[in-house]
N, C-alpha and C positions, 0 to 999 in steps of 0.2 A: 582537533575536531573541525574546526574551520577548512582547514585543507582536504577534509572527506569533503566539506560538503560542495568547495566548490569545484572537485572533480566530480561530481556525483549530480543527477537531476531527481527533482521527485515526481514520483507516480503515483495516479489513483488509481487505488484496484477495488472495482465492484465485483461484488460475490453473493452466492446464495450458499450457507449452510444448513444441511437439514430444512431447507425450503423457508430459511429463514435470512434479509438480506444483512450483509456487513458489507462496509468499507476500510478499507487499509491505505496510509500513507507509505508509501517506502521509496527511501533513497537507494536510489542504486547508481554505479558506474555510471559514467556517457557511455561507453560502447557497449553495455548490456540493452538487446533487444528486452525491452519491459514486458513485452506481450509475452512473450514467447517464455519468458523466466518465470513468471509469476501461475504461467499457467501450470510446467513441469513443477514449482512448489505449494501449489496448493494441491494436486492429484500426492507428490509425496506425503502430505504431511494428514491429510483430509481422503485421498481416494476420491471414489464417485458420493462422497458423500458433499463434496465444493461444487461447484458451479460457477465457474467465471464468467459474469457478464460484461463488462469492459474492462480495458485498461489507457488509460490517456498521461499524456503530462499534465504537472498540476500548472494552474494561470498563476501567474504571479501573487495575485492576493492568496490563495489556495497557501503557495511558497511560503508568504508573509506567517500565515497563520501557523502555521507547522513549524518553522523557525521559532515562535513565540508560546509556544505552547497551548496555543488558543482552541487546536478542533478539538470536535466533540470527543469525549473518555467513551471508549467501552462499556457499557452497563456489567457486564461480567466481568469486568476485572479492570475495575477505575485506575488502580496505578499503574497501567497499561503494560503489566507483565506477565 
């Protein structure tokens, strides 16, 4: 797991579903364009019902928290699956 993560950067993805906002952490590749990935998977998985409004790298603290299990759970599905 270690060696994913330090080939791998994480990214924040804002969205609106059903005109309702989430955010998502996800690691992905260095050489995955984040913007451009996250947009083809939430149109797969969602359609025009997602709305992507950003996607950024996460700041280091961002990093910290996500390694540590710290950011906020899902309301709809606390054990974040």
């Amino acid at each position: 797991m270690a060696m994913l993560y330090r080939t791998s950067r994480i990214w924040i993805v804002d969205f609106t579903y059903d005109g309702r906002a989430r955010r998502w952490f996800k690691p992905l590749p260095q050489e995955v364009d984040g913007a451009a990935h996250m947009a083809a998977q939430l149109h797969d998985l969602y359609g025009g019902r997602a709305q992507l409004a950003s996607v950024r790298l996460a700041s280091l603290e961002e990093e910290m928290q996500y390694i540590r299990g710290d950011v906020p759970r899902n309301v709809y599905c606390p054990t974040g699956r």
